[in-house]
Backbone as CSV, one residue per row, in Angstrom:
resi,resn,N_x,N_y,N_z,CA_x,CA_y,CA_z,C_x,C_y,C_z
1,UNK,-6.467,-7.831,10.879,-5.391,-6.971,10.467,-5.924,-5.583,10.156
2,UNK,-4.933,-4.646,10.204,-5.641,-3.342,9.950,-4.953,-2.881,8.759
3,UNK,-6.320,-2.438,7.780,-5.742,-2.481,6.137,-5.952,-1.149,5.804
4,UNK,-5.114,-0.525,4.966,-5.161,0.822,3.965,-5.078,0.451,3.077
5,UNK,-5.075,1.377,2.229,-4.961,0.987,0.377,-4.051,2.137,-0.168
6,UNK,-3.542,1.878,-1.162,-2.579,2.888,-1.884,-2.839,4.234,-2.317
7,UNK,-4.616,3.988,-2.758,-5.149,5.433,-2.830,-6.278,5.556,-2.528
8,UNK,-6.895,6.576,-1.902,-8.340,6.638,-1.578,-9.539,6.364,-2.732
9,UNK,-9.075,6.716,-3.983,-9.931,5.704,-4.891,-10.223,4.128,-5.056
10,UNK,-8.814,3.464,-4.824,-9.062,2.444,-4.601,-9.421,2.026,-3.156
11,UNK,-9.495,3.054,-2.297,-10.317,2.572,-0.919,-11.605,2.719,-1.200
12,UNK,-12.089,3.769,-1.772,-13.657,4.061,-2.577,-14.196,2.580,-3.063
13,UNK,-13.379,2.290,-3.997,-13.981,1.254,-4.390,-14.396,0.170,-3.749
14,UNK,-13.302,-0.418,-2.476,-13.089,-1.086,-2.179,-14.544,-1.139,-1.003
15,UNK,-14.828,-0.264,-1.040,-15.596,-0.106,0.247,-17.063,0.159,-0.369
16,UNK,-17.428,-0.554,-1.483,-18.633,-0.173,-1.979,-19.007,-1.505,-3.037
17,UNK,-20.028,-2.150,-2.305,-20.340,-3.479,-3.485,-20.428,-3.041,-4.603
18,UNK,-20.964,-1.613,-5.106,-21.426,-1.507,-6.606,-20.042,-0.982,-7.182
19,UNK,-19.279,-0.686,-6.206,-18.078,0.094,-7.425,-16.993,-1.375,-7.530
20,UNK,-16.937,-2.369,-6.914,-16.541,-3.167,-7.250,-16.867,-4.030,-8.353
21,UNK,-18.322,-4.347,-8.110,-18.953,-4.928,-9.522,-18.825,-4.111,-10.816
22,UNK,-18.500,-2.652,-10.767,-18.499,-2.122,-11.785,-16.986,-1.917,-12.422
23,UNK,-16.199,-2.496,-11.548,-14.694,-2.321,-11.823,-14.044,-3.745,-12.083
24,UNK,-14.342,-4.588,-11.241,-14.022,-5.881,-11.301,-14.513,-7.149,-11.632
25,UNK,-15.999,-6.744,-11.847,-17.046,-7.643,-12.352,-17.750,-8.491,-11.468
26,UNK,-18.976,-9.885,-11.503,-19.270,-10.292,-10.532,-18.259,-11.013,-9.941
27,UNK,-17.616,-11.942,-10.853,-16.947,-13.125,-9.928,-15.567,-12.656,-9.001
28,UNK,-14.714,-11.224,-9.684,-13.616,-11.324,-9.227,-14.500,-10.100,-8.006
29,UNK,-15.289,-9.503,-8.121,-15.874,-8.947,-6.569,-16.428,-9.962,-5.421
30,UNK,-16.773,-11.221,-5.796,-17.120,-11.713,-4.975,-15.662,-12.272,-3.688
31,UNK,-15.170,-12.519,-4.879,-13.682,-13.041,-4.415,-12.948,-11.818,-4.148
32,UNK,-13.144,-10.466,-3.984,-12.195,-9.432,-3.608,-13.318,-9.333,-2.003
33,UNK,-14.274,-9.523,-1.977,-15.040,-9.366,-0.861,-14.786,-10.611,0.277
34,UNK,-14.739,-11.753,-0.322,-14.197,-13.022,0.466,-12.599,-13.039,1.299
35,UNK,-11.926,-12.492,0.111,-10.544,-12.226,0.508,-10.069,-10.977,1.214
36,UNK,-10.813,-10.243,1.802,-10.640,-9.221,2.476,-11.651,-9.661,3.749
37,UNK,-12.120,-10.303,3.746,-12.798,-10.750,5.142,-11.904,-11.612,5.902
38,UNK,-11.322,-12.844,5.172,-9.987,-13.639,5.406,-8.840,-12.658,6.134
39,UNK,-8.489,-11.521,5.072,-7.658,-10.778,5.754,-8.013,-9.548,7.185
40,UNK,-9.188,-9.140,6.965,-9.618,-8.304,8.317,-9.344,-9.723,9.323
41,UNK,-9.986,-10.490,9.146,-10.061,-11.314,10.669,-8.694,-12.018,10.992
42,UNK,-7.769,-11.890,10.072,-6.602,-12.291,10.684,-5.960,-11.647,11.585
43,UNK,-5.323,-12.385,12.492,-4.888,-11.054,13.574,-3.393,-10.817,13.566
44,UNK,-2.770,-11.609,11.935,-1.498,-11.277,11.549,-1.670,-12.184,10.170
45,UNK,-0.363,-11.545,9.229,-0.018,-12.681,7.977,0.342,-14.179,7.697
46,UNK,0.279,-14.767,9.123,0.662,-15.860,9.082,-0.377,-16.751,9.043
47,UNK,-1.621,-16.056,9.869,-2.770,-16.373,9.397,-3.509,-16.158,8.376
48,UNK,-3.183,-16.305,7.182,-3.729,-16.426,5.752,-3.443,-17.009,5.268
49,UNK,-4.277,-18.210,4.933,-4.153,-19.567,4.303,-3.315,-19.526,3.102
50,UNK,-2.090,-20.305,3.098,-1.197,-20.491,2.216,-1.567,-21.316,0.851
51,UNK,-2.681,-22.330,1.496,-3.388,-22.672,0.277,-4.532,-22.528,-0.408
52,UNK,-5.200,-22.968,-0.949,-6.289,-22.668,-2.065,-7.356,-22.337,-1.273
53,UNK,-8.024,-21.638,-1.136,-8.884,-20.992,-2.270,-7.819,-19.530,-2.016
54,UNK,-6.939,-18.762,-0.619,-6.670,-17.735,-0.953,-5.347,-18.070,-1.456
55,UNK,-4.570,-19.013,-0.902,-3.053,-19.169,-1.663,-2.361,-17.785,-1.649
56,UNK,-1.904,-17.216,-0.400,-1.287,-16.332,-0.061,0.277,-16.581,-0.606
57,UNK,0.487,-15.801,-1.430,2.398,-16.123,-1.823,2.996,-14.803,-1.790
58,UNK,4.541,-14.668,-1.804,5.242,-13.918,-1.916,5.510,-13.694,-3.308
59,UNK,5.485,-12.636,-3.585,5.935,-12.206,-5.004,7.355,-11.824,-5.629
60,UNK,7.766,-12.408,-6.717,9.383,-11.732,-6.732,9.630,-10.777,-8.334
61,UNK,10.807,-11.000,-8.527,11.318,-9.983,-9.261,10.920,-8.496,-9.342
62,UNK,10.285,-8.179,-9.756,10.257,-6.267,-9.879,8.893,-6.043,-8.635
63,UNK,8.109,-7.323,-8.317,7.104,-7.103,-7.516,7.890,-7.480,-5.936
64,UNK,8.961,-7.915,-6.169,9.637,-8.344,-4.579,9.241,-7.370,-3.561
65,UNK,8.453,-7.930,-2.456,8.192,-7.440,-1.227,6.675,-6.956,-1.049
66,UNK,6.051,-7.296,-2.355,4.479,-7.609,-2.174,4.377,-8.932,-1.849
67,UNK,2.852,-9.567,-1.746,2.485,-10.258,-1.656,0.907,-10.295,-2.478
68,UNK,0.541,-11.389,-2.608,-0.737,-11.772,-2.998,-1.799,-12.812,-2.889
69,UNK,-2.835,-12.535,-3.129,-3.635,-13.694,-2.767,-4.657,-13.897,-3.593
70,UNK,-5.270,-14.922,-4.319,-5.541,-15.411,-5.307,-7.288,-15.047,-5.627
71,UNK,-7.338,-14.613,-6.700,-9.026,-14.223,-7.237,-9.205,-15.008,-8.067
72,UNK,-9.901,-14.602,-9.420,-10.652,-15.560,-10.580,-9.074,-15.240,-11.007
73,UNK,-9.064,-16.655,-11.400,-7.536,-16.801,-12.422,-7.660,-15.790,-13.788
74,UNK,-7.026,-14.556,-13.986,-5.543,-15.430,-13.630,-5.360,-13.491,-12.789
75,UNK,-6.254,-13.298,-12.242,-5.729,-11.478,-11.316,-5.851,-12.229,-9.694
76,UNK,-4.718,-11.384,-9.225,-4.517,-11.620,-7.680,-4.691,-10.264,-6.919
77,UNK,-5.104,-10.249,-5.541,-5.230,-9.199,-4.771,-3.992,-8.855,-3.927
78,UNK,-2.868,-7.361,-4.917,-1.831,-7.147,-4.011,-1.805,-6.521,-3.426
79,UNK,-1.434,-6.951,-2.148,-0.652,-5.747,-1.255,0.476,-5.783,-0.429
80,UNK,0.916,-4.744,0.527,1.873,-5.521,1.285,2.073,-4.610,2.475
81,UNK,3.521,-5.520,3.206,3.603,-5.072,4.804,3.246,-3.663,4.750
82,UNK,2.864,-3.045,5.843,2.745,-1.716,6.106,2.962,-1.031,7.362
83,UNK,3.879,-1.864,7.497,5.361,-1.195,8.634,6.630,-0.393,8.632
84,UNK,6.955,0.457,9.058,8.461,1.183,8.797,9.010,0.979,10.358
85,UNK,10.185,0.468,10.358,10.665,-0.316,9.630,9.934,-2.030,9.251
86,UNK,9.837,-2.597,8.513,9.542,-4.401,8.363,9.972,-5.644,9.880
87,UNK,8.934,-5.930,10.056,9.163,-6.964,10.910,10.491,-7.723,10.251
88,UNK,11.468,-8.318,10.587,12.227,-8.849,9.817,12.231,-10.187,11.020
89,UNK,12.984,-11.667,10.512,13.412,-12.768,11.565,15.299,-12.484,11.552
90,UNK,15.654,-13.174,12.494,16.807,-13.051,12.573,17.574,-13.517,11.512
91,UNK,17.186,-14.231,10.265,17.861,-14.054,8.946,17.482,-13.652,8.116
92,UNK,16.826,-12.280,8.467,16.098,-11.792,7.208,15.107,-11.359,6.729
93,UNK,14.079,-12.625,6.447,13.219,-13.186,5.733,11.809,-12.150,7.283
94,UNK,10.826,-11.745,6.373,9.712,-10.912,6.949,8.952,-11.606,7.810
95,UNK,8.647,-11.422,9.001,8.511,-12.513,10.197,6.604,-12.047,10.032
96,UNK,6.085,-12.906,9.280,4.834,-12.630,8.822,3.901,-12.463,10.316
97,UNK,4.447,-13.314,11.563,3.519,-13.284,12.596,3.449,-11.913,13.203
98,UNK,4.462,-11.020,12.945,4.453,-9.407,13.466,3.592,-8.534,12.248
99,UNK,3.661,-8.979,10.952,2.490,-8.194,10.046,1.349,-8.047,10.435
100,UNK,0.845,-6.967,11.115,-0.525,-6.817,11.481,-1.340,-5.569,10.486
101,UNK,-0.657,-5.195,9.892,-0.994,-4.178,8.991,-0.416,-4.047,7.386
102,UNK,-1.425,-4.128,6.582,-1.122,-4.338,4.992,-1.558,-2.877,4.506
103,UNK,-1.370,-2.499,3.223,-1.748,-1.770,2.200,-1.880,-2.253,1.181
104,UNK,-3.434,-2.581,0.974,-3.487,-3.100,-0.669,-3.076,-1.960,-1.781
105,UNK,-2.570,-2.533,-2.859,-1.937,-1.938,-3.791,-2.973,-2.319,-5.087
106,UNK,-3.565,-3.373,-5.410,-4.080,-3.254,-6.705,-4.578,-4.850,-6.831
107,UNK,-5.655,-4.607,-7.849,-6.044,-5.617,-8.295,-5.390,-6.010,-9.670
108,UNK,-4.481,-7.188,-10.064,-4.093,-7.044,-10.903,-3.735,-8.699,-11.954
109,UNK,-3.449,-8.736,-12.919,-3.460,-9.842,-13.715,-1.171,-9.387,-14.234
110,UNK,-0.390,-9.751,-13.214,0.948,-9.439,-13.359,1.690,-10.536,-13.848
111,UNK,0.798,-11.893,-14.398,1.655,-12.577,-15.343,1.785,-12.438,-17.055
């Protein structure tokens, strides 16, 4: 998939083992480094394992229309489609096999 990020700081980071360890610590960098390899080699959203270890889910209420995928409990890695207009299916619902492009948004602990 082909990924951006929300801001070039957090692309900075993202793109540097030490600014991760210094932002996110060892365990949740190891797992922000694992889970972005998962996501480069996918060649859409449908390919990202729905279950454990990344447990890709949809997010709702005020986060509706991100998504996330799972680090050291309890912070997840968000981001989302990064299409104008959204792949949509014919009822709706975001036809994850046309997502070929995300924007991570944040590392975050949103429960």
């Amino acid at each position: 998939m082909d990924i951006t990020f929300k801001t070039s700081k957090l692309k900075k980071i993202f793109n540097s083992e030490k600014e991760l360890l210094r932002h996110y610590g060892v365990d949740n960098s190891k797992r922000i480094m694992l889970r972005m390899q998962v996501l480069f080699a996918a060649p859409n959203l449908s390919e990202v394992p729905k279950e454990k270890p990344e447990r890709c889910h949809d997010l709702q209420g005020n986060k509706k229309g991100q998504i996330a995928v799972d680090l050291n409990h309890p912070f997840r890695l968000v981001f989302c489609p990064n299409h104008n207009p959204l792949p949509l299916t014919e009822e709706g619902n975001l036809d994850e096999t046309k997502v070929t492009c995300i924007k991570i948004l944040a590392v975050e602990d949103y429960h």
